[in-house]
LUMLUM-566993 format. One line per 8 residues: number of its first residue (from 1); for each residue x, y, z of C-alpha. Coordinates in Angstrom, 1 decimal. Last residue first. Layout:
NUM = X:Y:Z ~ ...
***
This chain:
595 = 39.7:-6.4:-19.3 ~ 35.6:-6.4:-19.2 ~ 33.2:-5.0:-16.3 ~ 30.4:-7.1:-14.6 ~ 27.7:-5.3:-13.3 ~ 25.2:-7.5:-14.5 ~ 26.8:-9.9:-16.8 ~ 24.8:-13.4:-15.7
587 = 27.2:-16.0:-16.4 ~ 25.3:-18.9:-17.2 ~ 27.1:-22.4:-16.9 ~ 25.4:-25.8:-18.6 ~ 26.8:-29.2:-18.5 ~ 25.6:-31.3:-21.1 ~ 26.6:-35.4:-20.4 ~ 26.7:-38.0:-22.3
579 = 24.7:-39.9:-25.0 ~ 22.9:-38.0:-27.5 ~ 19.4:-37.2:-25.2 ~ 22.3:-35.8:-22.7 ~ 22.2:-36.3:-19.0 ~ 21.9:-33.4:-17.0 ~ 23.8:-30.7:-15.7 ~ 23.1:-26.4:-14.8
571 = 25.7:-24.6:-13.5 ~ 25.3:-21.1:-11.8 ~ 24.1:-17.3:-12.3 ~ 21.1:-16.0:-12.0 ~ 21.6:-13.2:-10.4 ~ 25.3:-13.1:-8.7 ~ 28.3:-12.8:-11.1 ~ 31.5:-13.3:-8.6
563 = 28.6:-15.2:-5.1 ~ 26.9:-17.5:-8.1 ~ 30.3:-18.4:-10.2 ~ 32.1:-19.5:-7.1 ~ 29.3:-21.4:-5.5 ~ 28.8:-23.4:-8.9 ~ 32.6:-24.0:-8.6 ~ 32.4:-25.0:-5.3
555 = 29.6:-27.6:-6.1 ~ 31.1:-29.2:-9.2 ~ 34.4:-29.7:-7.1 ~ 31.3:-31.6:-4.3 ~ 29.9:-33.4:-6.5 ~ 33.0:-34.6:-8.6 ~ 34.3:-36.4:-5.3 ~ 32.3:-38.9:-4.5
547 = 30.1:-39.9:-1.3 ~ 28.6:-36.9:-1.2 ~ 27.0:-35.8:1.4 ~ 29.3:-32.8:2.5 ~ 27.7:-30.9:-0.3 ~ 24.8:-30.4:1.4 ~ 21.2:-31.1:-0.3 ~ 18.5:-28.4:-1.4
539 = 21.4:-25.6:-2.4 ~ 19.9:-26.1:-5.8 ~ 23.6:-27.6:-7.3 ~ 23.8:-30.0:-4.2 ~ 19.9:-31.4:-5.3 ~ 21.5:-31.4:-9.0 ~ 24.2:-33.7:-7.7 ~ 22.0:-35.9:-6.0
531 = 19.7:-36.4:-9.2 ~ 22.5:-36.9:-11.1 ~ 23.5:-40.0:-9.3 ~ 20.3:-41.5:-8.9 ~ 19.9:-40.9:-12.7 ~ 23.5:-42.8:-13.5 ~ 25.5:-40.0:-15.2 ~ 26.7:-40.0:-18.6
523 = 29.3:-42.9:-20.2 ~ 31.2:-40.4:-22.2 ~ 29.8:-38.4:-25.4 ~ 30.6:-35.2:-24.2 ~ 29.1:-31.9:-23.5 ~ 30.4:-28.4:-22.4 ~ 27.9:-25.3:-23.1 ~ 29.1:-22.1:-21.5
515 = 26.6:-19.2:-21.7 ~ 27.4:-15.6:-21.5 ~ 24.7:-13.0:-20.0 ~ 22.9:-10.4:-20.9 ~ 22.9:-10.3:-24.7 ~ 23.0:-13.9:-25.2 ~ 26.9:-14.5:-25.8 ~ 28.3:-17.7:-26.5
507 = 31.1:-19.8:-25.4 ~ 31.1:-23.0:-26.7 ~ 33.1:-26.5:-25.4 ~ 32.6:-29.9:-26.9 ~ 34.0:-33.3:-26.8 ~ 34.5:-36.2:-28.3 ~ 35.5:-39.5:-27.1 ~ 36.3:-42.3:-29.3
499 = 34.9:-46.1:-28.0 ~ 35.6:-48.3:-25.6 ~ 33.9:-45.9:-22.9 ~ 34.5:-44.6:-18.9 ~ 37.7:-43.0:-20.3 ~ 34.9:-40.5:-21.8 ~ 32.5:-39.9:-19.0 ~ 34.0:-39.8:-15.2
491 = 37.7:-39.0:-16.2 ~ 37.1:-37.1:-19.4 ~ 33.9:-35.1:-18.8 ~ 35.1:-34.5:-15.2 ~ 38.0:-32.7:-15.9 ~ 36.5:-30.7:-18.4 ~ 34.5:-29.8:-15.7 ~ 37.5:-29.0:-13.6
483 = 38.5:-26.8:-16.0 ~ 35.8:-24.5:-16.9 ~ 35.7:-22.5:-13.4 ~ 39.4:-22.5:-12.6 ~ 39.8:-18.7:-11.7 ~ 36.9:-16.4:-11.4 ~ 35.5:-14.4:-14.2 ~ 36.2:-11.1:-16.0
475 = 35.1:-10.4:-19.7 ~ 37.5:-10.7:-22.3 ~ 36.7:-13.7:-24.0 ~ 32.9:-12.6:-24.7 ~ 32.7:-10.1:-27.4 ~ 35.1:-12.6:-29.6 ~ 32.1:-15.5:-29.4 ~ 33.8:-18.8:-28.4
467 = 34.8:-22.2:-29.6 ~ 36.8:-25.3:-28.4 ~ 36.1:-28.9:-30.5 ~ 38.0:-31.5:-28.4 ~ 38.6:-35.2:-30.3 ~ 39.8:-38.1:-27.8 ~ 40.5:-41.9:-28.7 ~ 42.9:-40.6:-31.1
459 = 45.9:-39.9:-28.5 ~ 45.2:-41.2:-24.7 ~ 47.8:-39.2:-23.6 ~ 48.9:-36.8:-25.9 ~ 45.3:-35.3:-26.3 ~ 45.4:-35.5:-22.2 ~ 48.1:-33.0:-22.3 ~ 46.1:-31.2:-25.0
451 = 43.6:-30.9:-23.3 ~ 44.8:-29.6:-20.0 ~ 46.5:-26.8:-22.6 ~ 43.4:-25.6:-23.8 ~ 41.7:-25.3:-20.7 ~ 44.5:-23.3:-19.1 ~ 44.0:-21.3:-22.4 ~ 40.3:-21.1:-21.8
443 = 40.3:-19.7:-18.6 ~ 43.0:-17.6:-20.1 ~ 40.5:-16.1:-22.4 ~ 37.5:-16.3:-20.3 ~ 39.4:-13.5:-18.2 ~ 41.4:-14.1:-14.7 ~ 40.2:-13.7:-11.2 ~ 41.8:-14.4:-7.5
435 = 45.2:-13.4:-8.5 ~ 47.8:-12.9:-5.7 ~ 49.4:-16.3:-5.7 ~ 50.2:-18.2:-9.0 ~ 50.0:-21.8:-8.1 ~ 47.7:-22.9:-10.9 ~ 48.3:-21.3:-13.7 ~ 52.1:-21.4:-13.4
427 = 51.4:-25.3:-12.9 ~ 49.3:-25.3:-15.9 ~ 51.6:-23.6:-17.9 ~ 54.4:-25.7:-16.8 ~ 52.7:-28.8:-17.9 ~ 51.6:-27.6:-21.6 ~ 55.9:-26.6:-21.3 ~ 57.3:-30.2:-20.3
419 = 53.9:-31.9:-22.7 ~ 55.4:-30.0:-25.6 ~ 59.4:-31.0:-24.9 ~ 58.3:-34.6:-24.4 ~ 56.6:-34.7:-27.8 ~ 59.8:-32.6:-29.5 ~ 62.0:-35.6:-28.5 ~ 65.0:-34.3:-30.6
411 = 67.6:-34.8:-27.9 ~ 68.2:-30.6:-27.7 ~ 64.9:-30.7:-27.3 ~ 63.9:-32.9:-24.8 ~ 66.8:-31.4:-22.7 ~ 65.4:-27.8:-22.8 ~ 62.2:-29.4:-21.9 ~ 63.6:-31.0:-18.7
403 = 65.5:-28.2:-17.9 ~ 62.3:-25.8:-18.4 ~ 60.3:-28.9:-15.5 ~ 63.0:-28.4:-13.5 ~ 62.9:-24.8:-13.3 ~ 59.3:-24.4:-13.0 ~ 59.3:-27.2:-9.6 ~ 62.1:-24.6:-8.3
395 = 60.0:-21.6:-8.7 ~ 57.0:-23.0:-7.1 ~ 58.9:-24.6:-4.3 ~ 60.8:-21.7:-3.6 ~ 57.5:-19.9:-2.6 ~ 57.0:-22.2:0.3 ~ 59.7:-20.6:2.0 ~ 58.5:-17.4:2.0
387 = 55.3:-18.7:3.0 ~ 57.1:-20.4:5.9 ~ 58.5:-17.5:7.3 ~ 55.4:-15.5:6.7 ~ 53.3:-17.7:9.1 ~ 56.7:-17.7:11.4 ~ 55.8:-14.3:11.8 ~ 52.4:-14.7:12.1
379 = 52.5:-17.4:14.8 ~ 55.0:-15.2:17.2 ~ 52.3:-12.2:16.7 ~ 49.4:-14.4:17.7 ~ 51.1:-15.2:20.9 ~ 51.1:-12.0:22.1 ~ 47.8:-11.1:21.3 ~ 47.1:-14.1:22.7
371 = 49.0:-13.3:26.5 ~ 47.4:-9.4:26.4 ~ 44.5:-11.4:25.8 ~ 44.7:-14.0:28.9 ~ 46.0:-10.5:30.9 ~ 42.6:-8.7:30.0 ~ 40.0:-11.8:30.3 ~ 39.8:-10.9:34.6
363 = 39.1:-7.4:33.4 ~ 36.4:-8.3:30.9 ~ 35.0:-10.6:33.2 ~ 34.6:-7.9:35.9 ~ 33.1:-5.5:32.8 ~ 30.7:-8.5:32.3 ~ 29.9:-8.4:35.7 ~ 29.5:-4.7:36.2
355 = 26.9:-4.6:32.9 ~ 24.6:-7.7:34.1 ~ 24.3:-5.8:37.6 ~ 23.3:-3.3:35.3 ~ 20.9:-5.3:33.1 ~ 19.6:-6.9:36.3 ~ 20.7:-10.0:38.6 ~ 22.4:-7.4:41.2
347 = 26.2:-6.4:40.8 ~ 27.3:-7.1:44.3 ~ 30.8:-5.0:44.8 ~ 34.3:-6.0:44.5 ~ 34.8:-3.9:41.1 ~ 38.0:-5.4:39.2 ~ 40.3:-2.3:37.9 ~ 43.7:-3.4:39.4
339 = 44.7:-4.8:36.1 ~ 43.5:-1.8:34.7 ~ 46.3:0.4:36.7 ~ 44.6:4.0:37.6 ~ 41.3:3.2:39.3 ~ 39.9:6.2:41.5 ~ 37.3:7.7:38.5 ~ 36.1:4.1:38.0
331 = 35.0:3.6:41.7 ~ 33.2:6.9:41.4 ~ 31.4:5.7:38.1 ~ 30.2:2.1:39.9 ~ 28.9:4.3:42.8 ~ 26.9:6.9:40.4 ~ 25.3:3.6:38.2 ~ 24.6:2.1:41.4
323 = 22.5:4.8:42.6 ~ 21.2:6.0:39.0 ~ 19.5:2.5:38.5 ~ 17.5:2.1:41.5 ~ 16.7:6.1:41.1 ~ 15.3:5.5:37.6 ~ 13.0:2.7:39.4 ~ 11.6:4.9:41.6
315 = 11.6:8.5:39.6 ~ 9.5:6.6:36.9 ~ 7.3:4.9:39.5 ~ 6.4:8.1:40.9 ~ 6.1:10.1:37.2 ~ 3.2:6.8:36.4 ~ 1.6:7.6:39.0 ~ 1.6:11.6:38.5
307 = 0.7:10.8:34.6 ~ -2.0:8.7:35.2 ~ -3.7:11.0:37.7 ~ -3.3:13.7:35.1 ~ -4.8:11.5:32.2 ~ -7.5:10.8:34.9 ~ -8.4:14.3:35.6 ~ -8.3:15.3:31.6
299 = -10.8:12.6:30.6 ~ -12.9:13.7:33.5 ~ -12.9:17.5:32.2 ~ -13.3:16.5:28.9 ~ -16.3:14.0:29.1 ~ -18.6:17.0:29.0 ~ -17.3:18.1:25.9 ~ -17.9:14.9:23.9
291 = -21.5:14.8:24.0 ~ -21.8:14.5:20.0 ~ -25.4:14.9:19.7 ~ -25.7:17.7:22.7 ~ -22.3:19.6:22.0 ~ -23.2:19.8:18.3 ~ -26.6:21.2:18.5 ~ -28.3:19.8:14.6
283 = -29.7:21.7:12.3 ~ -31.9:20.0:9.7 ~ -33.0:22.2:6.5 ~ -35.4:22.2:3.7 ~ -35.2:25.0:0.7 ~ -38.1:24.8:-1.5 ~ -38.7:26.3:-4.8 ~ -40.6:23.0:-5.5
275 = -38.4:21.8:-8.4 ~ -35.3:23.1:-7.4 ~ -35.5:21.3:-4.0 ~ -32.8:22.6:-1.9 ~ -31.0:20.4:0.7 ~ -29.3:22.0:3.2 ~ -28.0:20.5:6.4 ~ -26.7:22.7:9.2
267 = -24.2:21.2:12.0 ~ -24.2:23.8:14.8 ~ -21.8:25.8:17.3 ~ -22.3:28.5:15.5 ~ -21.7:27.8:12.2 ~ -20.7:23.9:10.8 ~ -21.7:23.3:7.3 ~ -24.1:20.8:5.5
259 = -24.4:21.0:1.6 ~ -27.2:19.8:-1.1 ~ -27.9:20.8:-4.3 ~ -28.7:24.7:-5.6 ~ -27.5:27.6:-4.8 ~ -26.0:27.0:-1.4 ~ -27.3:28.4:1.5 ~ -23.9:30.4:4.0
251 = -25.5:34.0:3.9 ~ -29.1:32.6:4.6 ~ -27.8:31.0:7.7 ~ -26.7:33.9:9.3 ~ -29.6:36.2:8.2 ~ -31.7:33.8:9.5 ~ -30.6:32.5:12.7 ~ -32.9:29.8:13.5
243 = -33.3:29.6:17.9 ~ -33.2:26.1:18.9 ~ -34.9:24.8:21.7 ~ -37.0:22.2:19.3 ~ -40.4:20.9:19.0 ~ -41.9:23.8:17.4 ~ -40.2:23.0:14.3 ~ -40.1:25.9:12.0
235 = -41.9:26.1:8.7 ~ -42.1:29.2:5.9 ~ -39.1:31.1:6.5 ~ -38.0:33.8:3.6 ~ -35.2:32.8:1.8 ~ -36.3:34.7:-1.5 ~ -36.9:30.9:-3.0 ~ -38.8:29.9:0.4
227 = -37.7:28.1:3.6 ~ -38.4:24.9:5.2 ~ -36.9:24.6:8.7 ~ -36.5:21.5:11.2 ~ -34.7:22.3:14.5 ~ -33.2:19.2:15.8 ~ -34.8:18.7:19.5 ~ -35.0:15.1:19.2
219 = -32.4:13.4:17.4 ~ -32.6:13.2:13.3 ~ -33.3:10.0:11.3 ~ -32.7:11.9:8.0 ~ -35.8:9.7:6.8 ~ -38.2:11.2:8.8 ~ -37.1:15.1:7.9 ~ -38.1:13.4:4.0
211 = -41.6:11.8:5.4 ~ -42.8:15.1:6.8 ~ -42.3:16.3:3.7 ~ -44.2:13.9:1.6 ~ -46.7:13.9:4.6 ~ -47.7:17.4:4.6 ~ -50.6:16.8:1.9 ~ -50.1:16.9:-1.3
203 = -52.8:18.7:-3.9 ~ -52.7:17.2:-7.8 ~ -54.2:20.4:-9.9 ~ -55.2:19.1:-13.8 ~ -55.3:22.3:-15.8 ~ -58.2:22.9:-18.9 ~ -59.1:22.3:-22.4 ~ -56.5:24.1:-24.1
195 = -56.8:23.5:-27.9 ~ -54.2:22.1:-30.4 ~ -52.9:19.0:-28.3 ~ -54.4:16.5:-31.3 ~ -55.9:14.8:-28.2 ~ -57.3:17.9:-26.7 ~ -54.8:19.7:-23.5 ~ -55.1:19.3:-20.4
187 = -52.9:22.0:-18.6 ~ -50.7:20.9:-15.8 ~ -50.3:21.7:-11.9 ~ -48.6:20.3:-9.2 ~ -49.9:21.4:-5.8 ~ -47.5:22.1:-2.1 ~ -49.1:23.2:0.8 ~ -47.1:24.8:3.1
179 = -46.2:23.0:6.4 ~ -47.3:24.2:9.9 ~ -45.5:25.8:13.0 ~ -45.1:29.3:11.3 ~ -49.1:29.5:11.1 ~ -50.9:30.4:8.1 ~ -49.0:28.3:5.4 ~ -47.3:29.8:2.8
171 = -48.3:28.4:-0.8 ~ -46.5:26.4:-3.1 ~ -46.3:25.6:-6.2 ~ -44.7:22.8:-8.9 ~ -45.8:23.4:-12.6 ~ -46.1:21.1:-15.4 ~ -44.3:20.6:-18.3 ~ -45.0:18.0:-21.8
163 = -47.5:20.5:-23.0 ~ -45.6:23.6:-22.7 ~ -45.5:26.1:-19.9 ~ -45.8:29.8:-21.0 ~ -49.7:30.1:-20.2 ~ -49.3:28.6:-16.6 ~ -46.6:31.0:-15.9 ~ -48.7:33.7:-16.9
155 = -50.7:33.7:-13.4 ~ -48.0:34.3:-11.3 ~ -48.4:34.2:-7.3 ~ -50.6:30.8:-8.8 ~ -54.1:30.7:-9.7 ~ -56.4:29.1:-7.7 ~ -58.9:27.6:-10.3 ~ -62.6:28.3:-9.5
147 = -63.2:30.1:-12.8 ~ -61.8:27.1:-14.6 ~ -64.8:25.4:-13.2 ~ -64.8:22.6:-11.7 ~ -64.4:19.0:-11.9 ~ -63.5:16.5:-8.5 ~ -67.2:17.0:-7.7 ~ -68.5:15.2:-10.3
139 = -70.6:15.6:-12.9 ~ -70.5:19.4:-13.8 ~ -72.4:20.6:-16.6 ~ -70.6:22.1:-19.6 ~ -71.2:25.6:-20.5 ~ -68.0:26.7:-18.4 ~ -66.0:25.5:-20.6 ~ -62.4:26.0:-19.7
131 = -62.3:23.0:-17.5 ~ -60.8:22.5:-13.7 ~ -59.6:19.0:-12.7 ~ -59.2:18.2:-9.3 ~ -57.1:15.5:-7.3 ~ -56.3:15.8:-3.7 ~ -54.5:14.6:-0.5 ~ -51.8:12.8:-3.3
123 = -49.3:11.8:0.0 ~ -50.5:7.9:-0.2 ~ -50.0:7.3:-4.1 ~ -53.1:5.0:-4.9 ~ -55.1:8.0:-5.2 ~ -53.8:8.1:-8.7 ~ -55.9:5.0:-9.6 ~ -59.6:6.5:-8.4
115 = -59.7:9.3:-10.2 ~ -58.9:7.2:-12.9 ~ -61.3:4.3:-11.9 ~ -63.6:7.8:-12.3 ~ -63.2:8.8:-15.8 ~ -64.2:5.5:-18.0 ~ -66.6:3.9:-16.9 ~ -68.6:6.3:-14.0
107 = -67.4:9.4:-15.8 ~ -68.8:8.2:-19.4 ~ -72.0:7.3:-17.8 ~ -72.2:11.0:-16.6 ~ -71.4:12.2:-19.7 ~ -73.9:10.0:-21.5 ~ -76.6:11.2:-19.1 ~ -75.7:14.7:-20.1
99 = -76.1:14.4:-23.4 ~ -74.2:14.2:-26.8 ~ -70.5:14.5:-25.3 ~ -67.6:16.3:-27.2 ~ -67.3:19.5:-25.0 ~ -63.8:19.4:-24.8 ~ -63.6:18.8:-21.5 ~ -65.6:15.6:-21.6
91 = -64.0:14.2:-24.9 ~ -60.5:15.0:-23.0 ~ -62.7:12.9:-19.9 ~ -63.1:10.1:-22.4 ~ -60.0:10.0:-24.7 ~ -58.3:9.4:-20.9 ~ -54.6:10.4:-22.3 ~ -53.9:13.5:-20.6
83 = -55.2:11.7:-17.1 ~ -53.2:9.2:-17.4 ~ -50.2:10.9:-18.8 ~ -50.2:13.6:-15.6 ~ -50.0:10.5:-13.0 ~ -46.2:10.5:-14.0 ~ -45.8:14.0:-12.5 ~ -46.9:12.3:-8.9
75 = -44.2:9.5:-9.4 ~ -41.2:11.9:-10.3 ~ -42.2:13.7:-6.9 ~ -42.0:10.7:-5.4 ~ -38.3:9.8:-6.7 ~ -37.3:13.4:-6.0 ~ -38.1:13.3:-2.5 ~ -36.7:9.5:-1.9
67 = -33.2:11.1:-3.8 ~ -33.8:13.6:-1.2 ~ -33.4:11.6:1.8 ~ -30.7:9.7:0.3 ~ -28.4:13.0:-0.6 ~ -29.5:14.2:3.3 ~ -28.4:10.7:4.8 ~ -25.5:11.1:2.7
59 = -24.9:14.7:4.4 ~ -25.6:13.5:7.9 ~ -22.7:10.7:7.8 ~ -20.5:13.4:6.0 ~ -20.9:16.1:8.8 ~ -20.5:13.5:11.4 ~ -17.2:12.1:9.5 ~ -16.0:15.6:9.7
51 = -16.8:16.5:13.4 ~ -15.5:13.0:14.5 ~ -12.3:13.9:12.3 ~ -11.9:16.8:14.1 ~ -12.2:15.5:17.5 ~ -9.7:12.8:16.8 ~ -7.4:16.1:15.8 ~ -8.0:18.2:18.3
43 = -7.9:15.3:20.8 ~ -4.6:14.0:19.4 ~ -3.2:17.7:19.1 ~ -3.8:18.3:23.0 ~ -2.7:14.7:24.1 ~ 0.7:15.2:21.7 ~ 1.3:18.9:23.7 ~ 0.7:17.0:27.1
35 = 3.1:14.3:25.9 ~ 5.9:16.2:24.4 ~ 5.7:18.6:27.7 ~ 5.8:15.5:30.1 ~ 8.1:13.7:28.5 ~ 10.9:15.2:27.1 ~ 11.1:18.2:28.4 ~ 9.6:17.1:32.0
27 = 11.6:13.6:32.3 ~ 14.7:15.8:31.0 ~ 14.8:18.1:34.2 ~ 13.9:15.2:36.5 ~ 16.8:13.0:35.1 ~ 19.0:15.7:35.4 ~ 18.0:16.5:38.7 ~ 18.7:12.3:39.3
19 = 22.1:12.6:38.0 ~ 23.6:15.8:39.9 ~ 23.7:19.1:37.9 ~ 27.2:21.0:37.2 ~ 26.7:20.6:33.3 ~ 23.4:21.5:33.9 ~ 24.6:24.8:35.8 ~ 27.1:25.0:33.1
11 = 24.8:24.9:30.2 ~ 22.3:27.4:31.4 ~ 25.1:29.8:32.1 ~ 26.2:29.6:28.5 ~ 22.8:30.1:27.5 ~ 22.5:33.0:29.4 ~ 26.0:34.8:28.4 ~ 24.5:34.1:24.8
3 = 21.7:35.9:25.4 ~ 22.9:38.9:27.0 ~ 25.4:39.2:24.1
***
C-alpha cells in the first residue's frame, strides 16, 4: 500500500511539473543514465574482445612457434639414418676391420664427411658415438666407449626402445637462469639389425630454444619459463620483474598441446613439447602490453566534459523551443470559437514557427472548407439524381430492342429476331453496373454472341473455331478481356483481306496458369506497328502515344489482367509465321479462387 501511495505521488508531482523540469528530469533518465550505463558495457565489452583477440594473436604465434620446434626436431631424428646406414662405421662398431690403419682410412673416407654433414644443422652443439666394444681402438675423438655413455634418469629405457625410436632427454641445468641441455639418443644397430653395436648421442645447444621464445616475438620483461614432466622449474628469465607462481600455474597446465589463459592479471602461454618432456611458457603483464588502464581516467574526464557541454547546449536550444511552445499552448487554452483561433504572433523561420503558420493557414482554409464541403454535398445529390436517371436508359434501350424481336417473329424474320436478342445480350453485358468481374464462361459467351453478330454480317467470309478446357471456364476474371481482341482480329486483320477469315480461340490450362490463344488469318501487323505496341505492352512506351486506337484498348486490357492476376500475367502479340496475328494472354492462377 505504501508503495502504491508513492507511485501515485510520483505521478502527480510530474503531472504538476513545468516543461523545462520535465525536460531535465527525462534528459537524465533517458540520457544521461542510458549513456553512462552504454559507456560502461561498451568499454567492458571493447575491452573484452581486445583481451580475447590478444590471447588468440599470442596463441597462433605459440602454434607457429612450435610447429618451427617440431619441424627441427624432426630434422635432428632424420640425421639418425645416416649414420645407421654408414656400412663403414656399422663395419667399425662391429668389429669388422682387418687393421687399424684400415680403420682409420675407413673414418677419413667414409665416416668423417658424416660427422661432418650433420653439423650442417646450426643447434647440433655435438655428435658422439659410443660402441659396445671396448676392444676396438678409438680413432676419433667423436667415438667412445660405451663405458663413457651418460646414461639417462632411466637406464632401461634405452634397452626397451626399438630400432626405428630414439630417445629425447634432458638434464637440469645448474643455475635457474640457464637452459637444460637437451640430447637425442639411438642405438646403432648391425646392418642385418640383430646385434647392438652401440648409441648415437646428438647434443643441442640452447639455441633451438632460445630460437622458439624468439619467434613468439615477446615484449621485454615477459617472463620466460621451461618446466619439467613433474612441473618442476628448470629456466626462468632473469630479465623479467615477474614473479612465477608455481603452484598457481601448475593447477591451470594443460596435458598436452598448446593453451594461453588469463590468471592474475597475466596472459600465460603453454606449449608442451611431448617429445622432450618439456613444458615452455611466456607470460605476459597485461596492464603493461595492453596500456589501456592508464588511459581510463583521461578517457572518462573528457567523456564527462563532453557530456556537461553537450547538457548546456541541450538545455539552450530545448529552452528556445519550450518558450514558444508554452505561449502558443496558453493562447490555445483561451480560444473558444475556431474562427477566432488565428495566432497574431511571429512564428520564427524554424520547424515551430513552421508549425504556427501552418496552423494560421489552417484557420484561414477553415471557412473555404466548411464552403466545399458544402458544396460537395449539392454535387452528390444531383450525382445520384442523374444516375437514377441514366438507368432508364438501359432499361428502355432492352425494351425496344425485345419489341423489335418480338415483332421479327411474329413476321417470320427469324434472322432479325437472332441478331435483336445476340444484341441485347451484349448490351446487358455491357452496361450492367455493380459487377467488376465475371467467369471465362460468360467472357466467352459475350464473345460468342459478338461473333455471331458479325457471323450474320459478313456471312461466309468468316469461320470462328471457340474451345476451352472444362477445369478452366469457371475461374474468375475481369470483365471484357477477350472481346476487344476479337475485335481487333476482325476489324484490323480479317476485313483487311479478299479472302475467308478464320479464326481461333483456345482456352487451355497449364497447371498454373490458363492460357488464351486467339489468332487469325487477317492482314497482320506492319513490324513498325507491332513493335510499338509491344513497347506499350512492356510498360517501355506510354500508351498515350499512339496514334491508333487498338494500342491503347490492347493496353488497358493488359493492365487489367496484370493488376486482377498479378505474376506473370499479361498479353503477349506478334505476327504469325501462317499469316495473321497470335495474341497470347496468361492468366497466372495464384491466389485466384473459382465460381
Amino acid at each position: 500500500m505504501t508503495n502504491m501511495s508513492f507511485l501515485c505521488n510520483l505521478r502527480d508531482r510530474l503531472r504538476r511539473m513545468r516543461i523545462i523540469p520535465k525536460l531535465i528530469v527525462g534528459y537524465v533518465l533517458l540520457i544521461c543514465i542510458p549513456l553512462s550505463m552504454f559507456g560502461f558495457l561498451f568499454y567492458k565489452q571493447m575491452y573484452g574482445n581486445m583481451m580475447e583477440q590478444y590471447r588468440m594473436g599470442k596463441t597462433n604465434m605459440m602454434e607457429r612457434a612450435y610447429q618451427n620446434l617440431e619441424i627441427e626436431l624432426t630434422k635432428l631424428e632424420a640425421l639418425y639414418p645416416l649414420f645407421q646406414n654408414n656400412t663403414r662405421l656399422t663395419a667399425y662398431l662391429g668389429g669388422l676391420g682387418d687393421t687399424e690403419s684400415d680403420d682409420f682410412y675407413d673414418y677419413k673416407k667414409d665416416i668423417a664427411p658424416t660427422f661432418s654433414y650433420a653439423f650442417i644443422n646450426q643447434y647440433l652443439e655435438k655428435v658422439s658415438v659410443y660402441k659396445n666394444d671396448s676392444k676396438m681402438a678409438i680413432i676419433t675423438p667423436e667415438i667412445e666407449n660405451r663405458t663413457n655413455f651418460r646414461a639417462p634418469a632411466q637406464p632401461d629405457t634405452m634397452q626397451l626402445l626399438s630400432p626405428s625410436k630414439g630417445l629425447w632427454v634432458y638434464e637440469a641445468p645448474s643455475a635457474p637462469d640457464q637452459l637444460p641441455t637437451i640430447r637425442y639418443l639411438h642405438n646403432m644397430y648391425n646392418d642385418s639389425y640383430t646385434r647392438e653395436l652401440g648409441v648415437l648421442q646428438l647434443s643441442l645447444s640452447d639455441s633451438l630454444i632460445k630460437q622458439f621464445f624468439q619467434t613468439l616475438q615477446s615484449e621485454d620483461g615477459v617472463l620466460r619459463a621451461v618446466l619439467a614432466q613433474d612441473h618442476s622449474l628448470l629456466f626462468q628469465s632473469s630479465t623479467s620483474k615477474l614473479v612465477l607462481n608455481e603452484a598457481s600455474i601448475t593447477e591451470a597446465l594443460p596435458d598436452g598441446g598448446i593453451k594461453s589463459f588469463y590468471k592474475q592479471g597475466q596472459l600465460v602461454s603453454v606449449v608442451v613439447v611431448d617429445r622432450l618432456g618439456l613444458t615452455l611458457i611466456d607470460i605476459y603483464e597485461i596492464d603493461t602490453v595492453l596500456n589501456i588502464r592508464q588511459e581510463i581516467g583521461l578517457s572518462i574526464t573528457i567523456g564527462l566534459l563532453l557530456l556537461g557541454l553537450l547538457s548546456v547546449l541541450y538545455f539552450m536550444i530545448a529552452s528556445s523551443i519550450t518558450t514558444r511552445i508554452i505561449r502558443f499552448s496558453r493562447y490555445l487554452k483561451r480560444v473558444e470559437d475556431p474562427k477566432m483561433a488565428y495566432y497574431p504572433a511571429e512564428s520564427g523561420a524554424d520547424e515551430i514557427g513552421f508549425l504556427i503558420t501552418s496552423y494560421n493557414a489552417m484557420i484561414v482554409r477553415l471557412d473555404e472548407m466548411v464552403h466545399i464541403v458544402t458544396q460537395t454535398e449539392l454535387l452528390k445529390k444531383e450525382a445520384e439524381l442523374k444516375m437514377l436517371q441514366a438507368q432508364i436508359n438501359p432499361h428502355f434501350i432492352y425494351n425496344t430492342l425485345e419489341t423489335m424481336r418480338m415483332l421479327a417473329i411474329v413476321k417470320g424474320d427469324d434472322t432479325v429476331a437472332e441478331i435483336g436478342f445476340k444484341l441485347g445480350k451484349l448490351l446487358r453485358y455491357s452496361l450492367s453496373r455493380g459487377k467488376d468481374e465475371t467467369t471465362l464462361a460468360e467472357e466467352l459467351a459475350h464473345v460468342q454472341h459478338y461473333i455471331d453478330i458479325h457471323l450474320t454480317r459478313i456471312g461466309d467470309r468468316l469461320s470462328a473455331d471457340i474451345w476451352a478446357d472444362n477445369e478452366v471456364i469457371e475461374l474468375l476474371c475481369p470483365r471484357f478481356i477477350l472481346q476487344p481482341l476479337v475485335e481487333n482480329s476482325i476489324m484490323h486483320g480479317i476485313e483487311k483481306i479478299r479472302g475467308k477469315g478464320r479464326l481461333t480461340l483456345e482456352l487451355r490450362d497449364e497447371g498454373d496458369a490458363v492460357v488464351v490463344k486467339l489468332a487469325d488469318n487477317g492482314a497482320g501487323i506492319t513490324p513498325d506497328r507491332l513493335l510499338f505496341i509491344r513497347e506499350v505492352l512492356a510498360g517501355r512506351t506510354p500508351a498515350e502515344k499512339a496514334s491508333f486506337s487498338g494500342g491503347i484498348g490492347l493496353h488497358n486490357v493488359n493492365e487489367r489482367i496484370k493488376a486482377y492476376f498479378g505474376g506473370n500475367s499479361g498479353i503477349d502479340i506478334r505476327n504469325s509465321d501462317e499469316g495473321g496475328v497470335l495474341t497470347t494472354i496468361r492468366l497466372e492462377k495464384r491466389g485466384i479462387r473459382l465460381a
